[in-house]
C-alpha positions in Angstrom: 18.3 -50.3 6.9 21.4 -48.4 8.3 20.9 -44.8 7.7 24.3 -43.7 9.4 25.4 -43.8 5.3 23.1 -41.6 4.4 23.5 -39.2 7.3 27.1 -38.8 6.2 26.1 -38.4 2.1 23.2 -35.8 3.4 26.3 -33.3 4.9 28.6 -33.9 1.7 25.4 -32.3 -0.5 25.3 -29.7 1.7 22.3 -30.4 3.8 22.2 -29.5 7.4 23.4 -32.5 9.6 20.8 -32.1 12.3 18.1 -32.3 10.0 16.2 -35.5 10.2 17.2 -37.8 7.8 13.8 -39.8 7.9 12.3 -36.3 6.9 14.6 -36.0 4.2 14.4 -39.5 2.9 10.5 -40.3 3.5 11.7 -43.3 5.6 10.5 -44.1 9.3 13.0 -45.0 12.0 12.7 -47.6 13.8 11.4 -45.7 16.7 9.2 -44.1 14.6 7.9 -47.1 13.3 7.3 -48.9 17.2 5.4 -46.1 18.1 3.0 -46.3 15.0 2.9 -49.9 15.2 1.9 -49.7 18.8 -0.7 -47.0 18.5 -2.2 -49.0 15.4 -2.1 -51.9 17.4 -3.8 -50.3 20.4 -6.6 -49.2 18.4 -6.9 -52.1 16.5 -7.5 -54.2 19.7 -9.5 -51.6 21.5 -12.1 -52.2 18.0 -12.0 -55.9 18.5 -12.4 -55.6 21.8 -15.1 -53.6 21.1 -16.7 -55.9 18.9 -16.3 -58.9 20.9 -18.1 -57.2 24.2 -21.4 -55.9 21.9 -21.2 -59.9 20.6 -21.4 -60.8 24.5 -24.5 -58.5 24.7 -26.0 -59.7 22.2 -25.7 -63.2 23.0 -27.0 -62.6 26.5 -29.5 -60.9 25.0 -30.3 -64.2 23.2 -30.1 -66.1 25.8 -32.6 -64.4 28.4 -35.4 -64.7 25.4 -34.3 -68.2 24.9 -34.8 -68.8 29.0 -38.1 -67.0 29.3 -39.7 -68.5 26.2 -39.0 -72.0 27.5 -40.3 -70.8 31.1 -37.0 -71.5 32.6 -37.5 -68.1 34.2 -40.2 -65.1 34.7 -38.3 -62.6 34.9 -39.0 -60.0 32.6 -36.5 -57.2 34.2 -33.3 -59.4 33.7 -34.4 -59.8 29.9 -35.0 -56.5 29.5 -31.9 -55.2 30.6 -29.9 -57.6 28.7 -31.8 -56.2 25.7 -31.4 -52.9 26.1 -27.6 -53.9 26.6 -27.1 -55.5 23.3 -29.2 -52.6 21.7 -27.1 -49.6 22.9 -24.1 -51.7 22.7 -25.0 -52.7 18.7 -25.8 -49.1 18.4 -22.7 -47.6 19.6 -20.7 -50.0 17.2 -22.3 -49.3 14.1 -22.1 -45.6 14.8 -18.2 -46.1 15.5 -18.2 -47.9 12.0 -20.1 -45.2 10.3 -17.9 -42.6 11.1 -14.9 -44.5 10.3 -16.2 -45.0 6.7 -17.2 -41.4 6.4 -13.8 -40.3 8.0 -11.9 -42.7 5.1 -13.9 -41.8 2.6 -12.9 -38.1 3.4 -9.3 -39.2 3.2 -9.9 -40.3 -0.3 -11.7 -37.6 -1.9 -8.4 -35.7 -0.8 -6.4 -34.3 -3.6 -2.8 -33.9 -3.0 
């Protein structure tokens, strides 16, 4: 959308020119809308990223009690510390999930 028409309508009703069109208008500009997109975007992966490392602890996890039940290995440190991994790490996500419920359920009890 070309808003160069609309800067020149904005100074024929008066408005002041170096007023934001985008603020008058409700309408993002493009660079506006990069630097939303991008900071979605970064968050967005940094969650997913997120989730697929606690999904790598827990499989660990999995995997050192699959080894030390068949006897493939006795040691009992290694499967602990893989289980304390995918415990703090499961933890830490469902808190991050919790308070982004409670945080959007906020945002809808709103009134405007």
């Amino acid at each position: 959308m070309d808003l160069s028409a609309i800067t020149e309508i904005s100074g024929l009703r008066g408005l002041d020119k170096s007023s934001s069109v985008s603020s008058l208008t409700g309408v993002l500009t493009k660079e506006q809308e990069k630097t939303t997109g991008t900071l979605f975007e970064s968050l967005l992966n940094s969650a997913i990223d997120n989730i697929k490392t606690t999904n790598g602890y827990l499989s660990d996890a999995e995997d050192e009690k699959l080894r030390f039940a068949l006897g493939e290995t006795e040691n009992t440190h290694d499967l602990m510390i893989a289980m304390q991994k995918a415990s703090t790490a499961l933890q830490y996500t469902v808190t991050i999930r919790d308070k982004l419920l409670d945080a959007y359920k906020e945002i809808m009890q709103m009134q405007i």
